[in-house]
C-alpha positions as a printed NumPy array, in Angstrom:
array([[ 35.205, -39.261,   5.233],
       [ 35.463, -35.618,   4.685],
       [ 39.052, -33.857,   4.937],
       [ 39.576, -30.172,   7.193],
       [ 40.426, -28.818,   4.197],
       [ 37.085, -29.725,   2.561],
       [ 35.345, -28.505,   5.678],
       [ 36.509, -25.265,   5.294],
       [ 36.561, -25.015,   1.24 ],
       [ 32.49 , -26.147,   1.153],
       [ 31.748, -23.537,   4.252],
       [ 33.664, -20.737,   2.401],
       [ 31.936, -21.76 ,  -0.909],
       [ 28.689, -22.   ,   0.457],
       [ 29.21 , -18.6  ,   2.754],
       [ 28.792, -19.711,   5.78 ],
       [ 30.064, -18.708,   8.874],
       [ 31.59 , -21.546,  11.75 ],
       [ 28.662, -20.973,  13.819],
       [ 25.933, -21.167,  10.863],
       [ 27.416, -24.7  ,   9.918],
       [ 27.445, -26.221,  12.989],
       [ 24.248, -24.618,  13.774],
       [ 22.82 , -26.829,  10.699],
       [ 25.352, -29.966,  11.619],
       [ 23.825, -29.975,  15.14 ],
       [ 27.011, -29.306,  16.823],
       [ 28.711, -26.754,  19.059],
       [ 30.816, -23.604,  17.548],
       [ 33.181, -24.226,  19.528],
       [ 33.5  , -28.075,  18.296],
       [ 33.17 , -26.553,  14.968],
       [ 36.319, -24.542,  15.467],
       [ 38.268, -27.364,  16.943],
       [ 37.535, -29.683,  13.76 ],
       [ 38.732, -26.594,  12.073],
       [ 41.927, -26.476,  13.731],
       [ 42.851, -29.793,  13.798],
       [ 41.21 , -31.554,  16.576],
       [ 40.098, -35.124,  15.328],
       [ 36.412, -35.448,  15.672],
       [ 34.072, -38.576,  15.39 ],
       [ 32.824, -39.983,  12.265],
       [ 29.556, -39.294,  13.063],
       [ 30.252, -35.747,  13.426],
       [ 31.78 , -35.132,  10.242],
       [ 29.313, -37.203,   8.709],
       [ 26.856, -34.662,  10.239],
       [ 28.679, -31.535,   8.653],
       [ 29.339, -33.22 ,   5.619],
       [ 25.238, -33.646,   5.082],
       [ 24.937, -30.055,   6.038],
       [ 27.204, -28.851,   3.703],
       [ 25.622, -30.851,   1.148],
       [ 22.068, -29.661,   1.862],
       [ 23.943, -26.201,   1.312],
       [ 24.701, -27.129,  -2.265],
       [ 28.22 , -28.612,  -2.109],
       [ 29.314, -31.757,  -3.817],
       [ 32.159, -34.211,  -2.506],
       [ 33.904, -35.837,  -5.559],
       [ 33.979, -39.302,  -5.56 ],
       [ 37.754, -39.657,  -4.595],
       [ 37.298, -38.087,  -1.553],
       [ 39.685, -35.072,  -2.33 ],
       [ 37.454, -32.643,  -3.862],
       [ 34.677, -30.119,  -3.116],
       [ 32.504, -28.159,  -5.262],
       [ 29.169, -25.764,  -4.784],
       [ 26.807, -27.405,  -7.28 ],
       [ 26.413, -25.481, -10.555],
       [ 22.702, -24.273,  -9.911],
       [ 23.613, -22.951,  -7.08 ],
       [ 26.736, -21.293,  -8.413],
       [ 24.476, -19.122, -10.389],
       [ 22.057, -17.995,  -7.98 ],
       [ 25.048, -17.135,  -5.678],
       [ 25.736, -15.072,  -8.57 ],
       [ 22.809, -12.99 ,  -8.915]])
């Protein structure tokens, strides 16, 4: 399951704003901003901003601790 911290790293990498990710995880801003601050949310939800974050190019390592904005995208971000 995805960490806070990796919630906001893969939104800041991927440029998008609190409203524009939940938007595309199907969930409130305002629930958006409580995961943000610390309120615990439901597997399913993070689950649900974890695939959105993914469709927006960022990879989840393996261990579960890292995040990363895919290296193709990296470069048009770039340009």
């Amino acid at each position: 399951m995805i960490t806070i911290d990796q919630i906001r790293a893969g939104r800041a990498m991927a440029r998008l704003t609190q409203a524009q990710l939940a938007a595309e995880a199907g969930i409130s801003t305002t629930a958006m901003n409580n995961i943000e601050n610390g309120t615990d949310a439901k597997g399913s939800t993070l689950r649900a901003i974890q695939a959105a974050l993914e469709r927006a190019g960022i990879e989840f390592d393996a261990d579960g601790l890292g995040v990363r904005l895919k290296p193709a995208r990296a470069k048009a971000k770039e340009q």
